[in-house]
C-alpha positions in Angstrom: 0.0 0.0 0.0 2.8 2.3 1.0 4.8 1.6 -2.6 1.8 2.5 -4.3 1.0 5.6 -2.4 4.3 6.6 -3.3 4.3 5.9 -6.7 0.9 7.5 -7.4 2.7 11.0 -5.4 5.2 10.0 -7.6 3.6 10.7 -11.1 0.5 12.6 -10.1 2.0 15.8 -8.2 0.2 18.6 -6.5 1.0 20.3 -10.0 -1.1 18.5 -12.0 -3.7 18.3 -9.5 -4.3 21.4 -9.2 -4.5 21.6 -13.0 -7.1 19.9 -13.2 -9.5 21.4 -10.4 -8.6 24.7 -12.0 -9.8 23.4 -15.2 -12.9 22.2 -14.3 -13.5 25.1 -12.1 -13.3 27.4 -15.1 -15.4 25.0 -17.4 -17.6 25.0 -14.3 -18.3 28.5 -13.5 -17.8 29.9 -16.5 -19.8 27.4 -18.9 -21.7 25.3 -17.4 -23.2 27.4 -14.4 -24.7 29.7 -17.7 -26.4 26.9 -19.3 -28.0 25.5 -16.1 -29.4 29.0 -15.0 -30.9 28.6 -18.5 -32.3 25.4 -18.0 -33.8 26.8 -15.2 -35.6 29.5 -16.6 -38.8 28.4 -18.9 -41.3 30.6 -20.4 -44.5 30.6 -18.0 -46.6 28.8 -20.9 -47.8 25.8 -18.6 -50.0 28.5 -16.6 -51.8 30.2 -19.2 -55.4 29.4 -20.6 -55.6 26.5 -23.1 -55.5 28.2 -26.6 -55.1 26.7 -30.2 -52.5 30.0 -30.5 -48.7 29.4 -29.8 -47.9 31.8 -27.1 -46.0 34.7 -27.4 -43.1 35.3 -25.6 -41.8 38.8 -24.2 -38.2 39.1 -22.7 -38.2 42.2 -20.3 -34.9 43.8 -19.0 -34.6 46.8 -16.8 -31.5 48.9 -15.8 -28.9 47.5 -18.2 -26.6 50.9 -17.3 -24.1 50.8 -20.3 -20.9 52.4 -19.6 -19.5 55.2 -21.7 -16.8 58.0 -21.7 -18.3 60.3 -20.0 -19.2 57.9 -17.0 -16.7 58.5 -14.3 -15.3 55.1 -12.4 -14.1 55.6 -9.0 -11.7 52.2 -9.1 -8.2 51.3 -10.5 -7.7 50.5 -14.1 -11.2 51.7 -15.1 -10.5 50.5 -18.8 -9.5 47.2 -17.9 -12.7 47.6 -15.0 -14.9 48.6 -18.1 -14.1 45.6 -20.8 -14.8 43.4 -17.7 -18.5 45.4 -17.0 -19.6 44.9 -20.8 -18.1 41.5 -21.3 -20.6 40.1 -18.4 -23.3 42.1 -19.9 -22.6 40.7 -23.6 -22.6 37.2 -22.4 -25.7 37.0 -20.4 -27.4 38.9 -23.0 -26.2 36.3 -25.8 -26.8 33.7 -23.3 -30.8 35.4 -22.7 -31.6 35.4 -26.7 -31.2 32.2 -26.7 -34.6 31.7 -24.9 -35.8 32.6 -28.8 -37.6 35.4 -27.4 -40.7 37.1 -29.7 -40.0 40.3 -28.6 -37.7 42.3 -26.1 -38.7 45.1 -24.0 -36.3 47.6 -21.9 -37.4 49.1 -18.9 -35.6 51.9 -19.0 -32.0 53.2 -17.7 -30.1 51.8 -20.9 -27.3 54.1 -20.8 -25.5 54.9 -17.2 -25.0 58.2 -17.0 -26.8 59.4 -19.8 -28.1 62.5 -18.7 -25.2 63.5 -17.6 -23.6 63.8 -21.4 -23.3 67.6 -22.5 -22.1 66.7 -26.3 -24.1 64.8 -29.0 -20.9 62.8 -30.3 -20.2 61.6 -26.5 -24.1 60.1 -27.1 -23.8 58.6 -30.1 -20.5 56.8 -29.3 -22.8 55.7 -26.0 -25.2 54.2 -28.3 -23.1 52.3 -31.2 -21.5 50.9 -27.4 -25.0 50.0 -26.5 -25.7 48.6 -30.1 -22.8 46.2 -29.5 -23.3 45.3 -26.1 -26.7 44.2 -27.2 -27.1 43.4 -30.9 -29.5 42.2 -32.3 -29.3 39.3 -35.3 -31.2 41.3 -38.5 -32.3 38.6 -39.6 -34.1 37.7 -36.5 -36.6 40.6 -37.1 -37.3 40.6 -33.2 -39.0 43.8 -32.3 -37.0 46.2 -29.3 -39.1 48.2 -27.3 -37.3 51.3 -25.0 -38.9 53.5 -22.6 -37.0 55.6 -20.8 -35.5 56.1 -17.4 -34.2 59.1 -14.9 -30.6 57.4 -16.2 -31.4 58.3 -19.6 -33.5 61.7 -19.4 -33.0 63.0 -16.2 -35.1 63.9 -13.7 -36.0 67.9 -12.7 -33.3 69.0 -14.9 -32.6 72.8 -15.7 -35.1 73.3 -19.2 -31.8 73.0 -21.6 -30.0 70.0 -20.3 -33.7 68.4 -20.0 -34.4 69.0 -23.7 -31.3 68.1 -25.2 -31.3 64.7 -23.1 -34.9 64.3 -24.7 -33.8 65.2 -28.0 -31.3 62.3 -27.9 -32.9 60.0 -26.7 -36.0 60.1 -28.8 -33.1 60.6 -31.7 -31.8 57.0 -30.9 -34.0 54.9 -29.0 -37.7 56.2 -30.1 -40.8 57.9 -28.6 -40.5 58.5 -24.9 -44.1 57.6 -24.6 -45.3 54.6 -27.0 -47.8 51.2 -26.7 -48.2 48.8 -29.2 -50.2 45.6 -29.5 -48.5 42.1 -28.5 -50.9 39.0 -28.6 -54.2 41.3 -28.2 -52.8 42.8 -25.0 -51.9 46.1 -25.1 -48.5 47.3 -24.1 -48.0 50.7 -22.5 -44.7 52.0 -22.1 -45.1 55.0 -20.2 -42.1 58.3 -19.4 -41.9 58.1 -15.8 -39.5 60.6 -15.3 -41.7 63.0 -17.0 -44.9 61.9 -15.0 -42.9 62.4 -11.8 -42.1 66.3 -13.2 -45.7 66.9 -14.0 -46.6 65.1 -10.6 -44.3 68.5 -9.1 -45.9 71.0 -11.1 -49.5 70.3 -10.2 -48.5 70.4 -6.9 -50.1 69.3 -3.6 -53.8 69.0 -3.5 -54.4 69.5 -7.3 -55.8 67.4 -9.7 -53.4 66.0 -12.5 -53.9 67.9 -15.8 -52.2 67.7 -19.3 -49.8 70.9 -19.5 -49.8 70.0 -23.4 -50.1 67.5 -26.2 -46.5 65.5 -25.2 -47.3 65.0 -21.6 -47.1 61.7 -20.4 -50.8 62.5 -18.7 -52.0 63.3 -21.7 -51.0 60.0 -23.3 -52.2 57.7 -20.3 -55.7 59.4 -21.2 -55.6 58.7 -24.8 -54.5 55.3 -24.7 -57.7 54.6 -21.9 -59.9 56.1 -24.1 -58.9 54.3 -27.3 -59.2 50.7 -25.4 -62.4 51.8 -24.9 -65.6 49.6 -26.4 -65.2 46.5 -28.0 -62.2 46.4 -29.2 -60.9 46.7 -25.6 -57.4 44.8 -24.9 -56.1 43.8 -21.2 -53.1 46.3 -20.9 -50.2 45.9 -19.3 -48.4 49.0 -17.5 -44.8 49.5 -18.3 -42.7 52.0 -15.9 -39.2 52.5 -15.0 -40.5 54.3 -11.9 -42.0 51.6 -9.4 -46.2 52.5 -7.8 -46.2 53.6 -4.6 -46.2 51.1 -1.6 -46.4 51.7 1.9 -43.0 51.5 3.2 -41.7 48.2 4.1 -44.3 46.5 2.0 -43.0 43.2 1.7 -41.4 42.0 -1.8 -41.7 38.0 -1.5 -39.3 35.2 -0.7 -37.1 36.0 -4.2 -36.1 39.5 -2.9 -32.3 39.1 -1.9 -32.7 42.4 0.4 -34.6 45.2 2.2 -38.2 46.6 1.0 -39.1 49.3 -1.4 -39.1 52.6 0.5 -39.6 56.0 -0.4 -37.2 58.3 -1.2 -36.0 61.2 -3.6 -33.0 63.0 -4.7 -30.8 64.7 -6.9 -32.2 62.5 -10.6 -33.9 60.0 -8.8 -37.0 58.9 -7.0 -37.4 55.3 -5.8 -41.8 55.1 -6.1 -44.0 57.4 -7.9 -46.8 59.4 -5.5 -49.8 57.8 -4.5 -51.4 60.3 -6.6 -49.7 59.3 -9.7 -49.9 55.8 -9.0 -53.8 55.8 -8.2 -53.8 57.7 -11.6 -52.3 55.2 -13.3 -54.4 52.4 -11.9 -57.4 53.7 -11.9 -57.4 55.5 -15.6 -55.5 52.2 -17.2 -56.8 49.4 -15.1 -54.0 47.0 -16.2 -53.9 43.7 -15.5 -50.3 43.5 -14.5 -47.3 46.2 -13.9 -43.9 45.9 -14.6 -41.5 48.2 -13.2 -37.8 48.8 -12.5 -34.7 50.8 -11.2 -34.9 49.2 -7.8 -31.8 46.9 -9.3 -33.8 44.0 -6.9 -36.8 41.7 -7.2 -40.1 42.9 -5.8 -43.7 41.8 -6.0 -47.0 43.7 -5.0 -50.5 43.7 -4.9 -51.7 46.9 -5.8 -55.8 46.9 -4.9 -58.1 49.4 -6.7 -60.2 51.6 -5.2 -63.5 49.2 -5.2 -61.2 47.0 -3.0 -62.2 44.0 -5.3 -59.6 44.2 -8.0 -55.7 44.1 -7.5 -53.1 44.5 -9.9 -49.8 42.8 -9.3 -46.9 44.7 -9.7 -43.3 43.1 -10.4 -40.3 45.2 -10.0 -37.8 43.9 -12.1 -34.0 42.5 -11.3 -31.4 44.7 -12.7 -29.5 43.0 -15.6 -26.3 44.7 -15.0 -24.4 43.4 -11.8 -24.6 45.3 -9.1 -22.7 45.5 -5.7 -26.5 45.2 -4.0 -27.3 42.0 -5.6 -25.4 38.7 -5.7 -27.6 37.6 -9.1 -29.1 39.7 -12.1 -31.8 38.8 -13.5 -34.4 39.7 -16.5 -38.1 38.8 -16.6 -40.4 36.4 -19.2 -43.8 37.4 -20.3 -46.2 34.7 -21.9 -49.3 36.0 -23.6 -52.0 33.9 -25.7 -55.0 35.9 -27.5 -57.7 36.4 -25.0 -61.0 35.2 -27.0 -63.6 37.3 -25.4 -62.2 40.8 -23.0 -63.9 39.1 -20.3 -62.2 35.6 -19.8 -61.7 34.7 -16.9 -58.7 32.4 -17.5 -55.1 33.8 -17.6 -53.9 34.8 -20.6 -50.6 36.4 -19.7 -48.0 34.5 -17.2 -44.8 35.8 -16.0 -41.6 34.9 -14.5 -38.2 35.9 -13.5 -34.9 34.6 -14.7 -31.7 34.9 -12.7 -28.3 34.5 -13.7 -24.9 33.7 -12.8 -22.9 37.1 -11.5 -19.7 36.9 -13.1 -18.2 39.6 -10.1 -19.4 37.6 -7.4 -18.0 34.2 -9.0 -14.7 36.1 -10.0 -14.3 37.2 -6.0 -16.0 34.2 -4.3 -14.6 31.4 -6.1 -11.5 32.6 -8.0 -10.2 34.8 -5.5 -10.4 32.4 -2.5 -9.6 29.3 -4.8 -5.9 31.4 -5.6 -5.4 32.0 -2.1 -6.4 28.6 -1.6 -4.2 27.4 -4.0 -1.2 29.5 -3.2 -1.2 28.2 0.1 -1.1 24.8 -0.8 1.5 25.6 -2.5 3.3 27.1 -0.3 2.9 24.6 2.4 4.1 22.1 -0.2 7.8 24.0 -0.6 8.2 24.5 3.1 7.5 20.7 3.6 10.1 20.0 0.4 12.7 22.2 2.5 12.2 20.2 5.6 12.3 17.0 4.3 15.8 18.0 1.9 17.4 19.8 4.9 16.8 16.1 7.2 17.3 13.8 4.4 22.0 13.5 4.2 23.1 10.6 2.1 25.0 8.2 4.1 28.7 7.1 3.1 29.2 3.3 2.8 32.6 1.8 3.8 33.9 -1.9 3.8 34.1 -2.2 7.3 36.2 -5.8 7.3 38.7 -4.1 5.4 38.6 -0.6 6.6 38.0 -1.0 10.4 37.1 2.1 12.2 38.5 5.5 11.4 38.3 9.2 11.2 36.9 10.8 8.0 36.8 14.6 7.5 34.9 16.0 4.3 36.8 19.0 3.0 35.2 22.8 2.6 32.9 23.3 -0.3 30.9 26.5 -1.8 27.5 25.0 -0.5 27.5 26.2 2.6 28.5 23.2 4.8 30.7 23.2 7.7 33.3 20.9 8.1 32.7 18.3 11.3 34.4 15.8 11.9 32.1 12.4 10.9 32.6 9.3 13.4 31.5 5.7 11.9 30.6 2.5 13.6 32.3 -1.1 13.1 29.6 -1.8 10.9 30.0 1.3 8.4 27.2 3.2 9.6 27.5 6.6 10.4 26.4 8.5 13.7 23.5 10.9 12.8 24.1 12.9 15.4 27.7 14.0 13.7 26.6 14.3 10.2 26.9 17.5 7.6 24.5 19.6 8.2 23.7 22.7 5.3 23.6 26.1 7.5 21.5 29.0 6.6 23.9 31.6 6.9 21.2 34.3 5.3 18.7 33.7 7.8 14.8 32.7 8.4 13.5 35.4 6.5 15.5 35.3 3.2 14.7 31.5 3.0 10.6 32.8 3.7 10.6 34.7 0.8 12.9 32.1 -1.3 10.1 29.6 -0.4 7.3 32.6 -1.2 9.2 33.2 -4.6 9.2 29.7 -5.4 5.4 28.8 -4.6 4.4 32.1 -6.8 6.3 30.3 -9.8 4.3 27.1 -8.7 0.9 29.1 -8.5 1.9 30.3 -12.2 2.8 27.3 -13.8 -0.6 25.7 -12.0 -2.7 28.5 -13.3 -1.6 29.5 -16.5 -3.4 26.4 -18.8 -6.8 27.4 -16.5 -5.9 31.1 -17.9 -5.4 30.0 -21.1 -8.6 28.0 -21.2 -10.9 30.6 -19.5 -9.5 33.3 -22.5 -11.0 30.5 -24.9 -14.0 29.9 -23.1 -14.3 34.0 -23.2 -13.8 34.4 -26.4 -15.8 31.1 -27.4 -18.8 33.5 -25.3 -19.1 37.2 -26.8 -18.1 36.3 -30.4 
């Protein structure tokens, strides 16, 4: 048993060991962790009403926060910080089309900083960064839908800033106020930030009223007059801004922390008023809300004024990682015709899709597996010191010929000191007088010898795993 202990250290070394757990570590985390968090996430069809119609499946993402020029970074190395950010936003967005989606929605918040860029050409180069990040095949012919968040507009902005950031957005990503018809439902994407201005404006105690034909008031009205009748639709409410709550409401078991509270600042407001909200729900009546900027999970029943209807309100996960959340996440819409307004069956299921972090496996597993691995390492070298320093080769002599004597090894450049060796009748030598090396440079030059060594080891174990993660990268966002 011994011999074969020793031959298997013999062959199979730490080295190679270690090889190989890196190597399935990156195939692990970095390939297979993606395409179970896929498996795991299926479009809601089973819970819909029984229809003849395929259903129809929406992909919803809120706060994807594309980094640009202008956005200022407040770590080391922001470039290198930067290609990192987009490359975990390119792969879980090549990894979320291929759910086959019908049709993708963003909820707003597509650009990070975005109102805070004072020249066109810094916008533009924002977007074709965007564009990239998130392209689309053409041949696909899979309809993007945008609406617009504080991020990207602003929020209570001096009159200039606030209609140049409207101008470019509307330039590149479309109407800030638009709806459009997906499987007979009808999809409202509403300007939040601009229905949290006009919510200022009228001030306390006043009524809601359309300061002109652009207003974000005035469009809620039109579209609940034009689904109106027979040809009414269910509607569902899209909002960057979430409804308002009372505070510490809870958000449901997939919430990784805290509530939804109130709160406002300089560009930002976490919940609309109750007087917006109320207007919202009462003037649309939708049958569910989907809201972001929260970056975390939340669920709420919103009940109407007759207290006999509720609306249920899901706040999106934020698809870009975030230091408040250990997952992002996107959301999945399934819709099937309704046959008659009034159906009583469900005919639009939802829900949420998390995937893998790539900071959190970069700084939970890689990070502790190095330091893991280093000091393996360099417990290994230290017990490889030990055992050369203890382990002298022992002189043979012919003791019937030679008898006993006095042998005295001569100076060398190694460092040994010459003592005087003593040897038995039988050849063998006394341990206790042998050649000993001497560490003339002392404990803490052989420390960092050892340290210096064991770094070379930790290159030499993690270089292939490098080498295969870059492929594995690449392999990803091509």
């Amino acid at each position: 048993m011994r011999s074969q202990r020793a031959l298997f250290r013999r062959y199979v070394s730490a080295i190679t060991v270690l090889r190989v757990l890196w190597a399935l570590g990156v195939l692990w985390f970095d390939v297979g962790i993606y395409h179970t968090a896929l498996l795991l996430c299926t479009w809601p069809d089973r819970r819909l009403s029984e229809s003849p119609e395929t259903p129809t499946h929406v992909l919803v993402i809120a706060d994807a926060q594309v980094r640009h020029a202008a956005y200022k970074h407040s770590c080391a190395f922001p470039a290198l910080h930067d290609w990192w950010y987009h490359a975990g936003l390119r792969r879980s967005w090549l990894h979320a089309t291929r759910l086959d989606p019908h049709a993708v929605i963003f909820l707003g918040d597509m650009l990070a900083g975005a109102r805070r860029i004072r020249a066109d050409d810094e916008y533009v180069q924002a977007y074709h960064k965007f564009r990239q990040v998130f392209s689309v095949e053409p041949r696909s012919r899979v309809p993007v839908f945008y609406l617009p968040g504080n991020e990207d507009v602003g929020l209570n902005l001096p009159d200039a800033d606030a209609r140049a950031a409207r101008h470019r957005y509307t330039t590149h990503f479309g109407p800030l106020n638009s709806q459009t018809s997906i499987a007979n439902h009808t999809f409202v994407l509403v300007d939040a930030p601009r229905l949290v201005e006009e919510d200022y404006r009228a001030g306390p105690g006043i009524s809601r009223r359309a300061d002109d034909e652009n207003s974000a008031t005035t469009f809620v009205r039109e579209v609940a007059r034009g689904n109106e009748g027979d040809g009414q639709q269910p509607i569902v409410l899209f909002t960057h801004i979430p409804l308002s709550r009372p505070d510490g409401a809870s958000c449901g078991p997939k919430r990784e922390h805290g509530t939804l509270r109130r709160g406002a600042g300089t560009g930002y407001q976490n919940m609309h008023t109750k007087r917006t909200s109320a207007f919202l729900l009462e003037t649309l009546q939708p049958v569910l809300v989907l809201s972001g900027d929260d970056r975390d999970y939340c669920e709420y029943e919103h009940v109407l004024p007759d207290a006999q209807t509720t609306v249920r309100e899901v706040t999106v996960k934020s698809f870009s990682p975030m230091k408040s959340i250990s997952r992002p996440g996107m959301h999945l819409l399934s819709l099937v015709p309704p046959s008659h307004p009034s159906l009583s069956s469900p005919t639009i299921a939802d829900a949420p899709c998390f995937l893998p972090s790539q900071d959190w496996i970069m700084s939970n597993i890689y990070v502790r597996f190095a330091t893991i691995t280093l000091v393996i390492l360099f417990v290994r070298r230290v017990r490889m010191r030990i055992e050369r320093t203890h382990a002298s080769p022992l002189p043979s002599f012919d003791d019937k010929e030679k008898g006993e004597r006095r042998h005295t090894r001569k100076p060398s450049g190694t460092g040994l000191t010459p003592v005087a060796t003593s040897f038995s009748k039988d050849g063998w030598a006394n341990r206790a007088s042998l050649n000993v090396p001497l560490n003339r440079a002392g404990p803490w030059r052989m420390c960092w010898r050892i340290l210096r060594l064991s770094l070379l080891d930790f290159a030499r174990v993690t270089l292939p795993a490098l080498l295969l993660w870059a492929v594995v990268m690449w392999n990803a966002l091509r």
